[in-house]
N, C-alpha and C positions, 0 to 999 in steps of 0.2 A: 678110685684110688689105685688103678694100672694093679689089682691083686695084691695088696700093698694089706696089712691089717691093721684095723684101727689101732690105734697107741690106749694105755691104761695105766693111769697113774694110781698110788696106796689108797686111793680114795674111792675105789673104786669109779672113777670119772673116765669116759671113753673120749675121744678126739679123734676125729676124721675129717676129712673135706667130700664137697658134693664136686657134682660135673653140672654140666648144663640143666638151664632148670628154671622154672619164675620161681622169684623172689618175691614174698608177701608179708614178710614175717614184721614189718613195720605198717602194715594198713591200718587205720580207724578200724576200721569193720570188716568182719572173714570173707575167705578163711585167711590165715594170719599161720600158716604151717607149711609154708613153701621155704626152701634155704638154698636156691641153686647158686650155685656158686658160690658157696660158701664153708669157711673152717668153722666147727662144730664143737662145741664139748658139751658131751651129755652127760646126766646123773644116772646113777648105780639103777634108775628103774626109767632108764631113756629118755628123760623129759630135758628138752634144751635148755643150760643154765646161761651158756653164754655164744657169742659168735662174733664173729669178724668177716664182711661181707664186700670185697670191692667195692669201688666208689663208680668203677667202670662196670659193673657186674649185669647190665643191660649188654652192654658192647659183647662183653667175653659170650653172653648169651649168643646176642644174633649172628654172630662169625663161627661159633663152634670151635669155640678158642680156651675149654675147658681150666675152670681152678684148679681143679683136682684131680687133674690128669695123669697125677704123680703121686708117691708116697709120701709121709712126714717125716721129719724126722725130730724128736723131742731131745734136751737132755737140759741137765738141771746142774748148776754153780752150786759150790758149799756154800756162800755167801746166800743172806735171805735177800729174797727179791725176784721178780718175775725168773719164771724158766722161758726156753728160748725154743723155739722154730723156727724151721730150716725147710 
């Protein structure tokens, strides 16, 4: 996250991305707790509720071409409906 801090919404919910890394988190069979290259949001006692994983997320692997090389940036519409990433 280039020293970047997780983001935290009222929900206590944290959001971060990963760097380089295997991805497992979709296997039949473990481990199944790999997230490289991926955006993250976890609950208030860490456990992953959701993610967003490139579809290239092998490539950005084998090149060292990092997701999460950067910070986030969150911010939220008065209007109900997804908030937004940047």
């Amino acid at each position: 996250m280039s020293g970047g801090a997780p983001a935290a919404d009222s929900s206590n919910n944290l959001y971060l991305t990963t760097g380089n890394g295997i991805f497992d988190a979709t296997n039949t069979s473990g481990p199944t707790n790999d997230y490289g290259d991926s955006f993250l949001k976890l609950t208030g006692s860490l456990s992953v509720s959701q993610y967003f994983t490139p579809s290239s997320q092998a490539s950005l692997n084998a090149n060292d071409q990092d997701f999460g090389a950067g910070g986030r940036l969150f911010w939220w519409t008065s209007s109900p409906g997804p908030f937004h990433i940047s």
